[in-house]
C-alpha positions as CSV (number, residue, x, y, z in Angstrom):
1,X,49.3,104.7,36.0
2,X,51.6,102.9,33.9
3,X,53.8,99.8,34.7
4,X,57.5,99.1,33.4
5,X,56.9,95.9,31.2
6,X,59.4,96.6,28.8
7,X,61.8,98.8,30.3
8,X,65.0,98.2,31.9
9,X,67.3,101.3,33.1
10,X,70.5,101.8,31.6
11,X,71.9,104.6,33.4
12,X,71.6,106.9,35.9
13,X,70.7,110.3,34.7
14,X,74.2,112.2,35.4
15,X,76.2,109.3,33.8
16,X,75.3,110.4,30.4
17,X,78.2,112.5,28.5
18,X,78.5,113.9,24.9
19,X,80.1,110.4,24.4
20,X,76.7,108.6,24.7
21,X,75.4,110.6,21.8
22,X,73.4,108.7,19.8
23,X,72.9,105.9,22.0
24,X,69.4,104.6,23.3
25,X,69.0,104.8,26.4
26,X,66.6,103.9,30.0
27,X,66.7,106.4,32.9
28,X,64.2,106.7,35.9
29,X,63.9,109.1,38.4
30,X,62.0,112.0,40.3
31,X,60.6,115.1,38.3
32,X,62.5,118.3,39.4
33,X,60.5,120.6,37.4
34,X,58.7,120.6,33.4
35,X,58.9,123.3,31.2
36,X,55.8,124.0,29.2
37,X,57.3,125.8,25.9
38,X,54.1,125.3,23.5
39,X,55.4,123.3,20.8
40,X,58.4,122.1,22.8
41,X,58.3,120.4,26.3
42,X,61.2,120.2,28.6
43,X,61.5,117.8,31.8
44,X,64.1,118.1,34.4
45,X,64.6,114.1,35.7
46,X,66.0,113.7,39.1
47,X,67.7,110.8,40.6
48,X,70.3,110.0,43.0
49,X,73.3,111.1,40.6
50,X,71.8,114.3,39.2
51,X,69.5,116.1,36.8
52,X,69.1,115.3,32.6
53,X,66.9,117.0,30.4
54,X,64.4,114.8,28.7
55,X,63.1,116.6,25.9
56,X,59.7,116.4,23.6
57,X,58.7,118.3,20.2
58,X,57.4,118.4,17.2
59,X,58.9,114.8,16.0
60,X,57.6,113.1,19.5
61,X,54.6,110.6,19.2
62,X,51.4,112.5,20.1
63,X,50.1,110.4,22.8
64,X,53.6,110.8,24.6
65,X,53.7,114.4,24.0
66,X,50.1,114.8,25.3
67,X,51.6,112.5,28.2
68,X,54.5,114.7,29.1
69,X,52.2,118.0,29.5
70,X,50.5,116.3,32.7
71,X,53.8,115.9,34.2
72,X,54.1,117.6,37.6
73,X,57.1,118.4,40.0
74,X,58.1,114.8,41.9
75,X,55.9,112.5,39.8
76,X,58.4,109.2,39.0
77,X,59.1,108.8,35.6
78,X,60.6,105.8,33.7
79,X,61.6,107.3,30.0
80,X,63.6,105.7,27.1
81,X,65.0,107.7,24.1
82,X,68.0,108.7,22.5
83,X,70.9,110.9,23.7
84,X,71.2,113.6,21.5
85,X,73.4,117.0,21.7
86,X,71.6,119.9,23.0
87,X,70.7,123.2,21.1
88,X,70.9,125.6,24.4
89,X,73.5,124.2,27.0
90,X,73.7,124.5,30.3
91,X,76.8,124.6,32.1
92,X,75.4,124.4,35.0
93,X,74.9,120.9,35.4
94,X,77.2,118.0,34.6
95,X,74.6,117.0,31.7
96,X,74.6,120.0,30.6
97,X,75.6,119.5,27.0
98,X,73.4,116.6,26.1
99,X,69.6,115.4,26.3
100,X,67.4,112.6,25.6
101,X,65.3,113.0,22.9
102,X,62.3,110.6,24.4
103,X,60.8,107.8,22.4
104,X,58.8,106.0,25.7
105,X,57.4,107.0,28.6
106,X,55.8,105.9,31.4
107,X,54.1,108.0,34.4
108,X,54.9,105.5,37.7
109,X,53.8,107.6,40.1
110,X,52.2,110.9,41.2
111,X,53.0,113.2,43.5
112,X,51.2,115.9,45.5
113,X,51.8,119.1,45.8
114,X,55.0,119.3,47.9
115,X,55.4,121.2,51.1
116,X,58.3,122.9,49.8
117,X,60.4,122.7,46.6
118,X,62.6,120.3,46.5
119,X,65.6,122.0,44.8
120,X,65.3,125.0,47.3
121,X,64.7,123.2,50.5
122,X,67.8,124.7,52.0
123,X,65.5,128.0,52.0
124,X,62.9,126.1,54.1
125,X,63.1,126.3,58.3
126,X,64.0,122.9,59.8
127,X,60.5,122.1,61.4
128,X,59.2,121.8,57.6
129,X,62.3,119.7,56.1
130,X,62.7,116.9,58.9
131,X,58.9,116.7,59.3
132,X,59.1,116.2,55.5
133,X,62.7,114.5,55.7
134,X,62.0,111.7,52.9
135,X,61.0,114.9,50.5
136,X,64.1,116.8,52.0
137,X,66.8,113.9,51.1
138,X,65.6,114.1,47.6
139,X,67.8,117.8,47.8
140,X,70.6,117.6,45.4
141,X,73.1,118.9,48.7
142,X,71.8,116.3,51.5
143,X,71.5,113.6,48.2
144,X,75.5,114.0,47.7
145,X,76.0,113.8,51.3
146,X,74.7,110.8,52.0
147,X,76.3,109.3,49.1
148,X,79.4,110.5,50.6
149,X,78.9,109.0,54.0
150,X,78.5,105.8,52.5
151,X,81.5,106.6,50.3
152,X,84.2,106.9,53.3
153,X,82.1,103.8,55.0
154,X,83.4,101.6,51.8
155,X,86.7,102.9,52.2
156,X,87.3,102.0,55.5
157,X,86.5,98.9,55.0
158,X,88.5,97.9,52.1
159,X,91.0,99.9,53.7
160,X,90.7,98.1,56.6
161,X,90.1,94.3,54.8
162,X,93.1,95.3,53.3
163,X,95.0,95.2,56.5
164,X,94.1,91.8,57.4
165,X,91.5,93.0,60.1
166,X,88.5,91.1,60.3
167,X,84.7,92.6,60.9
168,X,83.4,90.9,64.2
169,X,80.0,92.6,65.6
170,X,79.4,93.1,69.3
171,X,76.1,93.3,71.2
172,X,73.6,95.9,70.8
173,X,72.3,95.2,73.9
174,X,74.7,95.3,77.2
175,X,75.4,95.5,80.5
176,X,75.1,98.9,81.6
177,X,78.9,100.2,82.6
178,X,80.2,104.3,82.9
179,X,81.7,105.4,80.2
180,X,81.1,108.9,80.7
181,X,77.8,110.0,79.3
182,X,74.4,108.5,80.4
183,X,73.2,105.6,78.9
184,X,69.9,104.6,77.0
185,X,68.3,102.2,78.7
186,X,66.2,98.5,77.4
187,X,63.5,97.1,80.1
188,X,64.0,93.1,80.0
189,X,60.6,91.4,79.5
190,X,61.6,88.2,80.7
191,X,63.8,90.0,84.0
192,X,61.5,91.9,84.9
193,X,62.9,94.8,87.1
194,X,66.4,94.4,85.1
195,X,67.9,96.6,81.9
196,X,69.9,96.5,79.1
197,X,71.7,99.5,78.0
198,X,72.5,100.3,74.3
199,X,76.4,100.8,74.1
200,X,78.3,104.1,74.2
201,X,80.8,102.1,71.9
202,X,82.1,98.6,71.8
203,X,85.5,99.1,74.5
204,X,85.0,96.0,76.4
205,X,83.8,93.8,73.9
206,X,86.2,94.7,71.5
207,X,89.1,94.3,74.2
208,X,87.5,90.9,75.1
209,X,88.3,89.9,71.2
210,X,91.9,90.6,71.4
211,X,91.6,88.1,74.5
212,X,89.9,86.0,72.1
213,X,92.7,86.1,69.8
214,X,91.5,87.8,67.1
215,X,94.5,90.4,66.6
216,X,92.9,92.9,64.5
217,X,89.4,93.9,65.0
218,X,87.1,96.7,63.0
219,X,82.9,97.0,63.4
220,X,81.6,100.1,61.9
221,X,79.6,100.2,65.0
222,X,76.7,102.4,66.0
223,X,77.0,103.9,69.5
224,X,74.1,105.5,71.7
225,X,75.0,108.8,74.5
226,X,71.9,110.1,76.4
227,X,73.6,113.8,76.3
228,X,72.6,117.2,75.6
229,X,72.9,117.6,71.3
230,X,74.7,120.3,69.6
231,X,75.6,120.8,65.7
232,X,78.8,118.0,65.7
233,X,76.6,115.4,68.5
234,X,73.6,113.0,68.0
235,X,72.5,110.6,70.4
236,X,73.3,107.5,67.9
237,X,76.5,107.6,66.0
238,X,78.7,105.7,63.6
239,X,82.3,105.1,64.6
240,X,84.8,103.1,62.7
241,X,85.9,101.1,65.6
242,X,89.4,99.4,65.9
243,X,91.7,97.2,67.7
244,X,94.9,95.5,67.6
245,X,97.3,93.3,69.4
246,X,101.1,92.9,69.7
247,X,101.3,96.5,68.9
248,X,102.2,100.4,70.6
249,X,100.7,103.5,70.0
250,X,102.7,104.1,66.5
251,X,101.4,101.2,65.5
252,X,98.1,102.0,66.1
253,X,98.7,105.2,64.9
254,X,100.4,104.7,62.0
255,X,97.3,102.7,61.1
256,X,95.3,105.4,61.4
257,X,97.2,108.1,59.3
258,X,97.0,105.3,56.4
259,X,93.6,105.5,55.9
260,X,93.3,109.2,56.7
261,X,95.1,109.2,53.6
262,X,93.8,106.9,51.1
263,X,90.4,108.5,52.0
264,X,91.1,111.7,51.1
265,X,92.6,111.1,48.1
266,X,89.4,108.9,47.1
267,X,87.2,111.4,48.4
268,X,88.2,114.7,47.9
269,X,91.6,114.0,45.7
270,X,93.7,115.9,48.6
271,X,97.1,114.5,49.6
272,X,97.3,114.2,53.1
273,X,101.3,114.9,54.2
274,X,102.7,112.0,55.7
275,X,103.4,111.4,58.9
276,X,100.4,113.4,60.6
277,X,102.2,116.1,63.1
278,X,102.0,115.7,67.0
279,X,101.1,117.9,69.5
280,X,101.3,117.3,73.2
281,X,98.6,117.7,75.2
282,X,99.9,120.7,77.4
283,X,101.5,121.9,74.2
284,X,98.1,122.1,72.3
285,X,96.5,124.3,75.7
286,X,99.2,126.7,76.1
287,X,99.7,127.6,72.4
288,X,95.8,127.1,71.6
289,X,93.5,127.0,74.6
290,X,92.3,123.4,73.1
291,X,92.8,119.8,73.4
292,X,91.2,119.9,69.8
293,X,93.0,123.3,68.1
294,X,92.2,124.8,64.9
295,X,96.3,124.9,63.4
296,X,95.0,126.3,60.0
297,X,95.8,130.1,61.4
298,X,98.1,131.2,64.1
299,X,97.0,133.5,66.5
300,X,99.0,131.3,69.5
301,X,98.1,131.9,73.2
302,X,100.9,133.9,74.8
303,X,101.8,133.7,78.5
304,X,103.0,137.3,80.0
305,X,102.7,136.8,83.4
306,X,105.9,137.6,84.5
307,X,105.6,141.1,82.8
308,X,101.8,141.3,84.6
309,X,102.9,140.6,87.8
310,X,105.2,143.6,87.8
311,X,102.4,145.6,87.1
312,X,99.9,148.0,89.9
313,X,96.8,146.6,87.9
314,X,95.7,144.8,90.4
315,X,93.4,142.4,88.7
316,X,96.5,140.5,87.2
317,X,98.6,140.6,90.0
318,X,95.4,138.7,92.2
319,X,95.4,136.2,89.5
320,X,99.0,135.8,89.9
321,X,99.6,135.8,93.5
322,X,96.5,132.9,93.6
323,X,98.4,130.8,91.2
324,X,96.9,131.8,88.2
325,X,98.4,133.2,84.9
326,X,97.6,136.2,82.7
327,X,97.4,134.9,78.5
328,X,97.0,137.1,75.2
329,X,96.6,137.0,71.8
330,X,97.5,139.9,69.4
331,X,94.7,139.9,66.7
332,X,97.1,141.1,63.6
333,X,95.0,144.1,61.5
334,X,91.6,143.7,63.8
335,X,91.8,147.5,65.4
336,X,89.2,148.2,62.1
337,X,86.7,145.4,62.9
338,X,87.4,145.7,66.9
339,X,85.4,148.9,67.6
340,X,85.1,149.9,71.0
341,X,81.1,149.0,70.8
342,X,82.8,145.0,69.2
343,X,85.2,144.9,72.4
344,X,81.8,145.2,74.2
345,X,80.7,142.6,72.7
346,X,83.3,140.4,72.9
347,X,84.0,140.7,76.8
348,X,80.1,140.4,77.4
349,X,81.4,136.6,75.6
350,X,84.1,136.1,77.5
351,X,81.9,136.6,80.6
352,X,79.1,133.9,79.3
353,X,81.8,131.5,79.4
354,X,83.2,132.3,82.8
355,X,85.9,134.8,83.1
356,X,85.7,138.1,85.2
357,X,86.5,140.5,82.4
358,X,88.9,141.5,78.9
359,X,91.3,143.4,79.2
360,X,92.6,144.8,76.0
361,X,94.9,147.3,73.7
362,X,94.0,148.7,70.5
363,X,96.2,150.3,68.5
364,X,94.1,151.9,66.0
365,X,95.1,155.8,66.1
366,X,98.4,157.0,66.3
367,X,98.9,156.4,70.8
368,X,97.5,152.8,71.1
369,X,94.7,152.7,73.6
370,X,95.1,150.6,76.8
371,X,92.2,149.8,78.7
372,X,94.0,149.1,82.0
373,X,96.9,151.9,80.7
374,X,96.6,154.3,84.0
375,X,97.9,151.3,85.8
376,X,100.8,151.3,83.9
377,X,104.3,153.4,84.7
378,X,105.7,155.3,81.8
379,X,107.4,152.2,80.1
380,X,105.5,148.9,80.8
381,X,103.0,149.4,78.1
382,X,105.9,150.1,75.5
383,X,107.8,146.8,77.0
384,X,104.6,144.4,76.4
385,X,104.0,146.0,72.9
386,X,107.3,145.0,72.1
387,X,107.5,141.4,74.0
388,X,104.4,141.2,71.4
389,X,105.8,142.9,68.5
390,X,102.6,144.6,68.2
391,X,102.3,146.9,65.4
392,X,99.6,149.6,64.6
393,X,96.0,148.1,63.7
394,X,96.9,145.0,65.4
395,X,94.7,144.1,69.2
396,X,95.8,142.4,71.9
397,X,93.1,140.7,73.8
398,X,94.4,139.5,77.8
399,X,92.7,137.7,80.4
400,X,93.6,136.8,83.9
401,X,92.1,133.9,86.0
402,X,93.6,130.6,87.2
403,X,95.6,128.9,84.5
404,X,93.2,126.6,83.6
405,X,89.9,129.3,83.1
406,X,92.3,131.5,81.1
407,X,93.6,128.9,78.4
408,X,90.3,127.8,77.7
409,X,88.5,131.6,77.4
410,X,91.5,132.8,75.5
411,X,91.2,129.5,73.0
412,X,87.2,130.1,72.9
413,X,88.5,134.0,72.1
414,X,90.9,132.8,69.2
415,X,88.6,131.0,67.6
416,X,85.9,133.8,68.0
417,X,88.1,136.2,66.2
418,X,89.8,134.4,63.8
419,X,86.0,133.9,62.4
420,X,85.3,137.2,63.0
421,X,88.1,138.7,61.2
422,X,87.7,135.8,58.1
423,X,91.2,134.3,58.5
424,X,90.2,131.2,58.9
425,X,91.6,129.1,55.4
426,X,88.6,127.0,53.4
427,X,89.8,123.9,51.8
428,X,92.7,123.3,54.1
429,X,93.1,120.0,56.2
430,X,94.9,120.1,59.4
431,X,95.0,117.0,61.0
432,X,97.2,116.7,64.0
433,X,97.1,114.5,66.8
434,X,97.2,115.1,70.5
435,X,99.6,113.0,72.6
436,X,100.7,112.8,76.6
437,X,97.0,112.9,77.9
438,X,96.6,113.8,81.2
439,X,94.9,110.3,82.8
440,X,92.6,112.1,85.3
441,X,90.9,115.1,85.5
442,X,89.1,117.0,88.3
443,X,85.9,117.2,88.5
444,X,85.2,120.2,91.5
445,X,81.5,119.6,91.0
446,X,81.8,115.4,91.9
447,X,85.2,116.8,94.5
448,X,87.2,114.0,92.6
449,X,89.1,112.8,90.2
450,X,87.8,111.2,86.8
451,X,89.1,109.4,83.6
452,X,89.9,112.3,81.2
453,X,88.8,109.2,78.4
454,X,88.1,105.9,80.1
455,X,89.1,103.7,82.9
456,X,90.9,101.1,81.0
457,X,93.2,103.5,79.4
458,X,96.9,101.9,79.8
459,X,99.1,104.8,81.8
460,X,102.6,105.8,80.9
461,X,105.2,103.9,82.2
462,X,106.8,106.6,84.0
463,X,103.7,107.7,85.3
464,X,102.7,104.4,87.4
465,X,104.5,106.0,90.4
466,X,102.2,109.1,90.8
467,X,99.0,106.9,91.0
468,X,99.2,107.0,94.8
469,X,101.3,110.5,95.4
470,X,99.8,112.7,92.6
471,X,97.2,111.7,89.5
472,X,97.2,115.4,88.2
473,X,101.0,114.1,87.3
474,X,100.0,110.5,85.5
475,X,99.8,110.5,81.8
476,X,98.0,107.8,79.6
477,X,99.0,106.2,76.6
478,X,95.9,108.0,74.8
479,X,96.1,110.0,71.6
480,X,93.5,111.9,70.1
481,X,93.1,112.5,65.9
482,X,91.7,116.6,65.2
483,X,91.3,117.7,62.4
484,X,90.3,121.4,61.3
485,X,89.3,122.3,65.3
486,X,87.0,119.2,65.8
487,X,87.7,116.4,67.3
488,X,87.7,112.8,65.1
489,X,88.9,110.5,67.2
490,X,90.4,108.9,70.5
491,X,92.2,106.1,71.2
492,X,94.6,104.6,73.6
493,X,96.7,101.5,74.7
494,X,94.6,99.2,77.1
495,X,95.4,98.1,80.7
496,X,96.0,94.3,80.3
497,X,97.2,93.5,83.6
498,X,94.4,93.1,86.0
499,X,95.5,93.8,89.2
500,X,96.6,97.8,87.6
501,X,93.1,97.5,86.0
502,X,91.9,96.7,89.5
503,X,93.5,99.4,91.1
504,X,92.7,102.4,88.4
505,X,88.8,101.1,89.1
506,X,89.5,102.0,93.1
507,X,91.7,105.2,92.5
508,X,87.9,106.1,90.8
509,X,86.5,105.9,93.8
510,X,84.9,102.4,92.6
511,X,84.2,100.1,95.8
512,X,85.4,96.2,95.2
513,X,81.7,95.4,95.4
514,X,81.2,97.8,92.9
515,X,84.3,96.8,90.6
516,X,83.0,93.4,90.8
517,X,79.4,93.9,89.6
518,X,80.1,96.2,87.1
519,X,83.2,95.0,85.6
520,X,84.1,91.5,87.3
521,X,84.1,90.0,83.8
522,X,86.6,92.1,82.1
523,X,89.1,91.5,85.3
524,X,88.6,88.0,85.1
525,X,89.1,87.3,81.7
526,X,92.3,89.2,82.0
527,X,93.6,86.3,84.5
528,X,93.9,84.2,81.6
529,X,96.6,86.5,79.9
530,X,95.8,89.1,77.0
531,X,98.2,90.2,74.7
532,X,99.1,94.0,74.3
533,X,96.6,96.2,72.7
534,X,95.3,99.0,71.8
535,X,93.0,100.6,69.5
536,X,90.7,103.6,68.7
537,X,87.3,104.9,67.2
538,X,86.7,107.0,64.2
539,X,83.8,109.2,64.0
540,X,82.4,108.3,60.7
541,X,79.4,111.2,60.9
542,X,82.2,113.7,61.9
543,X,84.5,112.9,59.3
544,X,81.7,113.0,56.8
545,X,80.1,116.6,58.4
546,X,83.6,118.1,57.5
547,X,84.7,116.4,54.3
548,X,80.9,118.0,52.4
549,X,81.6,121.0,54.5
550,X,78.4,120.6,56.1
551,X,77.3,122.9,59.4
552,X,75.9,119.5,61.2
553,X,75.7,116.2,61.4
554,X,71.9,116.7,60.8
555,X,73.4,117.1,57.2
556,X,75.0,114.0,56.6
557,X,72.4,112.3,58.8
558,X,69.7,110.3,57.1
559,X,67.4,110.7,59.6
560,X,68.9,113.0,62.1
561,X,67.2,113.6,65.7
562,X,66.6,117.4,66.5
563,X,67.9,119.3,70.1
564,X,65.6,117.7,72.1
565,X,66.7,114.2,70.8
566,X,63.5,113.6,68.8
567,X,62.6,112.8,65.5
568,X,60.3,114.9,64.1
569,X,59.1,113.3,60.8
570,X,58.1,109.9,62.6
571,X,57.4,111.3,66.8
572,X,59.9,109.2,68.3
573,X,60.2,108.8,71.4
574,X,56.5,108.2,71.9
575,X,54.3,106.8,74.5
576,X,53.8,102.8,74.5
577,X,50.8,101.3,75.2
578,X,49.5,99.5,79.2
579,X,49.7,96.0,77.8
580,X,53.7,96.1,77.0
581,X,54.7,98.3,79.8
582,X,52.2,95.6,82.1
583,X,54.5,92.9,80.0
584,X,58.1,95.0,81.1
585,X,56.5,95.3,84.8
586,X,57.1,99.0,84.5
587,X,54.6,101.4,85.8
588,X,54.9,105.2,85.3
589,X,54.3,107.7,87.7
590,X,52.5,110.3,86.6
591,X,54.0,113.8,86.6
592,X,52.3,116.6,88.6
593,X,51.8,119.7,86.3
594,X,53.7,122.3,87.7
């Protein structure tokens, strides 16, 4: 093996241009392949930027020549030479036009035989890549995504710096307080019996700061939920967590839409119009079935119960005379794609998700076809298919349940169909945010009300009043950032007076023993006066899945955890051995096979 003495790099591989011609050069890096020509010998080098062709002949020195015909896929390279212009291009690749005609090189290490190649790992099933995830980062796709992450990371905090916020870090290790998901859990060693948890995000420490004084606070902060995983959830997270004092929710807001902005015009080079459009919260369900729609297609909910409920089908007028509501959408030019056999299909979905049934027209002959048309008298169907302005090939997908079921199928539907039909714009960048929050929600499982985000959620002025009549009426002062259909961000003004903070812990059911224990601290240090503030946190991993256009954060994840919440490449979680859990005074009970 040889050593570096000597050698310095100059550039990373990709750098180089046809204005480096004739220049000498040092580049380093991975072998993506070598090209065995006879009297000409091609390497591919690899490193975080990209690929360059290193390139060997008749003029190379012998014993470097001999040197690069033992060169194997992933060995480390070091190699100096001089950029030349190449014969055959390749416009494939950035460096494409140029390549370095070597004079040095040295062999720094050598690989085995890879489990997979590294330039078509994307071809590979996951179990192989993240047992193999060090060999599967070396993929030019997950390479750039990374680089990307750490990209909008930098941005937000210049961006951030910028406007005189200040980086503080909180605790890794806290008190364990609901915030909604279950928390991962850190036995004490030295109180013994007693348990840390790792945070769900920073909200009390970082309101505690603004008690502090310090008026503008950001942390990109890593955050821990013991939940079920999906393609846009991992149990530890990045969020770009803020606050700020003396401000409202505009402020805060306004904030927000700046570096949404600057970030993907550094990024991407997209221009983000200013200011960011607002949707209320009840807006956003009746139009879209979501409190995080997709706005880059139309497709909008439409309410026709009135029309319904003059109807003999008797499956809307139940839903109607229990204070539910029958919605549609009207699928423009799907009667091709929506075969009878696809309706099928799509009802069986509708089912999996909780409704009864679809009912549906589809207009694909000259007579549309009405699945609940002998229910009908001779002009209703006409009447709807005008309210509709239904045309031929269009569909019109209906479903009837209490209000609340029906919005959130018929949004699940939109979304299915929109895919389905390939409407859905790429390389368009809806951001929106969603304002008016409901404060509670009910939760018929618990029989009680809950915080729709958390409990120290500031509510609307005009709202206080129904905290003791009616909470499905109170509204917070939250606001949620969506872009593209996915959720980014929420945020919200904070309660600062602590006998309302008091009270919103008992309208959650929350004893005083209880309020005290859990959250006596934060009540306290509110006697000594806070100023008004507010804040919110970004998802970092999020943001970065969608701006690579990547199908999960596994992808933009250095070392994601799978379904299960494990890592496969090292086998966390793993046991731990009697002598620490004798030192944590935990013993485990041992699980009867079943």
């Amino acid at each position: 093996m040889d050593n570096m003495k000597g050698l310095k790099r100059t550039n990373y591989c990709a750098t180089l241009t046809m204005a480096d011609v004739g220049k000498e050069v040092v580049v380093s890096g991975f072998v993506q392949r070598q090209r065995d020509l006879g009297s000409l010998i091609f390497i591919d080098l690899r490193d975080r930027s990209g690929i360059v062709q290193l390139a060997f002949d008749e003029n190379t020195d012998k014993d470097i020549f001999d040197k690069a015909f033992t060169i194997r896929a992933e060995y480390v390279l070091m190699a100096k030479g001089i950029v030349r212009e190449r014969s055959s291009k390749n416009k494939e690749i950035p460096t494409g036009d140029i390549e370095i005609d070597v004079k040095d090189l040295r062999l720094l290490s050598i690989s085995e035989t890879p489990p997979f190649e590294i330039a078509k790992a994307d071809e590979v099933g996951d179990e192989t890549t993240l047992r193999y995830r060090y060999l599967n980062l070396r993929n030019e796709r997950l390479t750039k995504n990374i680089i990307m992450r750490h990209k909008i990371a930098k941005i937000a905090r210049e961006y951030f710096y910028d406007n005189d916020f200040l980086e503080i870090e909180t605790p890794m290790m806290i008190k364990s307080t609901p915030e909604g998901a279950r928390d991962y859990v850190v036995p004490s060693r030295i109180h013994n019996g007693k348990f840390y948890a790792l945070p769900q995000s920073p909200q009390i420490y970082k309101q505690l700061l603004m008690v502090a004084g310090f008026d503008r606070y950001i942390q990109l902060a890593r955050c821990f939920r013991d939940e079920d995983l999906r393609a846009d959830r991992q149990p530890e997270f990045t969020q770009i967590d803020l606050e700020m004092s003396f401000v409202d929710t505009d402020d805060i807001m306004d904030m927000a839409e700046g570096f949404i902005r600057k970030l993907m015009k550094e990024t991407i080079d997209v221009d983000i119009p200013y200011p960011l459009p607002r949707l209320t919260y009840a807006d956003a369900m009746n139009n879209y079935g979501s409190d995080k729609p997709d706005t880059r297609f139309d497709m909008h909910i439409k309410d026709i119960s009135d029309w319904a409920g003059q109807t003999d089908f008797a499956v809307f007028t139940t839903a109607i005379e229990n204070k539910g509501s029958v919605k549609a959408i009207v699928a423009k030019n799907a009667a091709e794609t929506y075969t009878r056999k696809k309706i099928d299909k799509l009802t069986e979905f509708v089912k999996g998700i909780g409704a009864k049934g679809l009912a549906y027209i589809r207009w694909a002959e000259e007579e549309p076809s009405c699945s609940f048309g002998k229910f009908l008298k001779d002009d209703e169907l006409q009447r709807l298919l005008d309210s509709l302005e239904l045309e031929k090939g269009d569909c019109v997908f209906i479903v009837s349940d209490k209000t609340s079921m029906a919005l959130s199928v018929m949004g699940a539907v939109r979304l299915k169909v929109a895919k389905e039909l390939g409407i859905i714009p790429e390389n368009k960048w809806n951001f929106l945010w969603i304002t008016e929050m409901p404060f509670f929600e009910y939760d018929e499982e618990l029989g009680q009300w809950v915080a729709m985000h958390h409990p120290f959620t500031m509510p609307m002025d005009e709202s206080i009043p129904y905290l003791d009549t009616d909470k499905g009426l109170v509204k917070a002062k939250a606001f949620d950032l969506v872009l593209n259909g996915t959720e980014l961000s929420s945020g919200s003004m904070r309660i600062t007076d602590c006998q309302l903070q008091n009270k919103m812990f008992e309208l959650l059911g929350m004893s005083q023993e209880e309020i005290d224990a859990k959250f006596g601290f934060l009540v306290e240090a509110y006697k000594y006066a806070s100023p008004p503030h507010g804040g919110m946190g970004i998802g970092l991993d999020r943001l970065a899945m969608l701006i690579c256009g990547a199908d999960s954060l596994r992808d933009v994840t250095a070392f994601p955890k799978v379904q299960n919440a494990s890592e496969i490449m090292s086998g966390a979680p793993s046991e731990i051995d009697t002598i620490q859990l004798d030192e944590l005074g935990i013993d485990l009970k041992a699980r009867e096979k079943e």
